[in-house]
C-alpha positions in Angstrom: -7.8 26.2 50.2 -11.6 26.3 50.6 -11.8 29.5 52.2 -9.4 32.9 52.1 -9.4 35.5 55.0 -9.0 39.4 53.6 -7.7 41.9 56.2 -8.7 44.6 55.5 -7.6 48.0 57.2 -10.5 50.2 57.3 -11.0 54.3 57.5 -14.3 55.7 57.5 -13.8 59.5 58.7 -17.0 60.2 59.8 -16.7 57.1 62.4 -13.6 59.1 64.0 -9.8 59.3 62.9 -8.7 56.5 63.5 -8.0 53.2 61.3 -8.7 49.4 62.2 -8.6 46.2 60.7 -11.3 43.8 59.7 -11.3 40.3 58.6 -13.5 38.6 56.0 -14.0 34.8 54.9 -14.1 35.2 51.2 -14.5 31.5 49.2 -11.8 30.7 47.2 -12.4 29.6 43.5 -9.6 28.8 41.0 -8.6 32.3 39.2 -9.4 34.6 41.9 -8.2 37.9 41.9 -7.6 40.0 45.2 -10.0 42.5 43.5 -12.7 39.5 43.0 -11.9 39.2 46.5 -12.7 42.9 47.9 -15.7 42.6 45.3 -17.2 39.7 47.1 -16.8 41.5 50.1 -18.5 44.6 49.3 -21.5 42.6 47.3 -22.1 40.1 50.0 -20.0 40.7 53.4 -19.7 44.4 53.8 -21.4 47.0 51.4 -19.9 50.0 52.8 -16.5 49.3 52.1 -14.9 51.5 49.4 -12.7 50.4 46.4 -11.7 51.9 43.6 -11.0 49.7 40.5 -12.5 49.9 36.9 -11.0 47.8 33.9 -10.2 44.4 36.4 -7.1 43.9 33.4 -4.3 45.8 34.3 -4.6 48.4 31.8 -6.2 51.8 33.8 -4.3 51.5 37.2 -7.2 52.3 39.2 -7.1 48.8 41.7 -3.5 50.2 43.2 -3.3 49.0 47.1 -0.8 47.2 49.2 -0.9 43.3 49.5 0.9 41.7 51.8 3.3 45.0 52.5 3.8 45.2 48.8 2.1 47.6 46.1 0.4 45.6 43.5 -2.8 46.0 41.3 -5.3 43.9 42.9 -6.9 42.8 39.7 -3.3 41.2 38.4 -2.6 39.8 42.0 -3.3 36.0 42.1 -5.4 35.0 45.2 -3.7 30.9 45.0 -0.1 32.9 44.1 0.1 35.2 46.8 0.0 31.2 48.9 -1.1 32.6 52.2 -4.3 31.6 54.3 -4.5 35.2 55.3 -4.1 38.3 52.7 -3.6 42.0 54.6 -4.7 44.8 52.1 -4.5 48.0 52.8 -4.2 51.6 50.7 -1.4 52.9 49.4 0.8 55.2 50.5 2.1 58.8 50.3 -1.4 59.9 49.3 -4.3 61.3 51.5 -6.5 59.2 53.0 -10.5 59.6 51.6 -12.0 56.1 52.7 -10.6 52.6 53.5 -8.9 51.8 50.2 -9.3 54.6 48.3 -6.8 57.2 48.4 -6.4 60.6 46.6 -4.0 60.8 43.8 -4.3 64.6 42.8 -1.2 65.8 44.4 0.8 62.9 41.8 -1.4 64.7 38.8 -0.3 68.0 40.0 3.1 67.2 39.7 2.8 66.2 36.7 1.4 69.0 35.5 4.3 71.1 37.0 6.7 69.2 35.1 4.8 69.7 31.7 4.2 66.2 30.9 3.0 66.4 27.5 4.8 66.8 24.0 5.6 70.5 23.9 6.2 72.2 19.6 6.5 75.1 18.9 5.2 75.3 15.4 1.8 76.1 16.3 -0.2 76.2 13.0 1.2 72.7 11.9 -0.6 71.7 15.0 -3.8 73.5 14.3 -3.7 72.9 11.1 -1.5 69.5 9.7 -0.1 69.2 6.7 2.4 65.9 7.3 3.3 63.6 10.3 6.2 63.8 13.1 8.2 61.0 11.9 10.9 58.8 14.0 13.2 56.1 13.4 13.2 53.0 15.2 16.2 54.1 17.3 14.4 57.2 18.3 10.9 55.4 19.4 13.4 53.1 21.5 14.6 55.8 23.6 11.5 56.4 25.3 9.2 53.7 24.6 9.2 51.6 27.8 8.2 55.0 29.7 5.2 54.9 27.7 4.0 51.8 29.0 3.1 53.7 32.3 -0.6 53.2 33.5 0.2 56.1 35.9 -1.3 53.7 38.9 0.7 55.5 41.7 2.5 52.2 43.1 5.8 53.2 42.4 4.9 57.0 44.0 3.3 54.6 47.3 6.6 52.7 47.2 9.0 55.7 47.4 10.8 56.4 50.8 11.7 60.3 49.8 8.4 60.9 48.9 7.3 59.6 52.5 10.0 61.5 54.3 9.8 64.6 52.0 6.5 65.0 50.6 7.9 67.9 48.1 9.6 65.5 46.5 8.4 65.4 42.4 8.3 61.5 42.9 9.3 59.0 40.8 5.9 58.6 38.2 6.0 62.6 37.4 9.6 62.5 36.9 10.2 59.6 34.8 6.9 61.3 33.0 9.3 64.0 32.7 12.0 62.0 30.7 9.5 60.6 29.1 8.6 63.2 26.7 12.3 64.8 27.1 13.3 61.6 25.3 10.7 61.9 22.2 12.2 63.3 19.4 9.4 64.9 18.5 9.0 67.2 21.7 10.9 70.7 22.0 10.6 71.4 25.8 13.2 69.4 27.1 15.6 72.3 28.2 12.6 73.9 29.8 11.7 70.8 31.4 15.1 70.0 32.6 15.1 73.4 34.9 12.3 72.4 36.4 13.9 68.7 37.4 16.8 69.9 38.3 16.0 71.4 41.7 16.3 70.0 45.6 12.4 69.1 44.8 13.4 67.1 41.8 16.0 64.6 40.1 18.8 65.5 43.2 16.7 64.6 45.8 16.5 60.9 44.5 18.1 58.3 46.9 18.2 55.6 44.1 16.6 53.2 46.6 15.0 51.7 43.4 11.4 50.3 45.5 10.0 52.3 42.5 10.7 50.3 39.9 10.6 46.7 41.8 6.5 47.3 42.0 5.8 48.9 38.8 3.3 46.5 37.0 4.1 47.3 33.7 8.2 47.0 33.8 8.5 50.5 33.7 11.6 51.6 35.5 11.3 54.9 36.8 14.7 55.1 38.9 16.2 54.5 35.5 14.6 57.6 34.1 15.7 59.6 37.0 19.4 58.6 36.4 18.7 59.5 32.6 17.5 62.7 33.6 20.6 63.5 35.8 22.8 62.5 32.5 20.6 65.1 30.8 21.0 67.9 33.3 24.7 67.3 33.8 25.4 67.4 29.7 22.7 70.1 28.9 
């Protein structure tokens, strides 16, 4: 494979409302990302299209798009794996449109935020003023630890059918976000956080159709936190 063609679907909203796809001939080199693709692109093809991407490792979650129908970071997506002549990339889902690629992700954040997605004390002056650490067992880091891995990218929120049929919908990043801390031993806000999941916008409104978890880069498995969460509601 000599050559690799990149469809691209566009948006530019001051050129009107309405997307389109374009094709590019990228050269193919052994190693080649989908990113170092779109970067080729942009630096030689086509300087006004717009991507987002930053540490080209995996690690910040900024390169989130769909390939090929499926969300995947473009920096850990393989040009020679992906085995096609043609690649399709296009934004994610289930977040607004700004321009061609690049979507925005505040409405994810906000949710978040909603659901308190930090670890919550109550002694106050320990905080402000520390006089030992918050020890945990092994047993106890194990409980939450894979939900830590999240790189909060937004592929598993772009993968989820409630979120696209009922926008209201927490999602499945800001809840499993939600377990995560609910999980720490160290945290005291779980029973405020579980009122807040457990509400038509929240852990019921999961179909379990587990897309979430099937693209999350990292292994994280955020339709297994939701289920966790449920147990927690249901025994709280």
């Amino acid at each position: 494979m000599q050559k690799v063609v990149f469809r691209v679907k566009r948006y530019i909203p001051e050129r009107g409302p309405k997307s389109y796809y374009e094709e590019f001939e990228v050269p193919f080199r052994r190693g080649m990302t989908v990113l170092d693709g779109l970067i080729y692109i942009k630096e030689n093809l086509e300087n006004t299209l717009s991507i987002r991407y930053s540490c080209r490792m995996a690690i910040c979650g900024s390169c989130g798009m769909r390939i090929n129908g499926i969300e995947m970071l473009a920096c850990n997506t393989q040009v020679a794996e992906l085995g096609v002549p043609i690649i399709t990339v296009e934004p994610m889902r289930n977040f607004p449109l700004l321009k061609d690629l690049v979507v925005n992700m505040d409405e994810m954040f906000i949710k978040q935020r909603r659901l308190k997605t930090w670890l919550v004390r109550r002694d106050t002056e320990e905080q402000d003023n520390p006089t030992s650490q918050y020890l945990q067992s092994d047993e106890e880091l194990v409980r939450y630890l894979q939900f830590s891995y999240c790189i909060q990218c937004g592929l598993c929120y772009s993968a989820c059918p409630v979120v696209a049929t009922f926008p209201k919908f927490y999602g499945p990043q800001p809840l499993m976000k939600s377990y995560r801390y609910i999980a720490d031993s160290r945290d005291e806000g779980g029973r405020e956080r579980l009122g807040l999941v457990d509400t038509s916008e929240g852990v019921w409104r999961c179909h379990f159709a587990g897309s979430c978890s099937k693209v999350c880069p990292k292994g994280v498995d955020p339709a297994l936190a939701i289920q966790l969460l449920r147990r927690r509601v249901l025994t709280s």
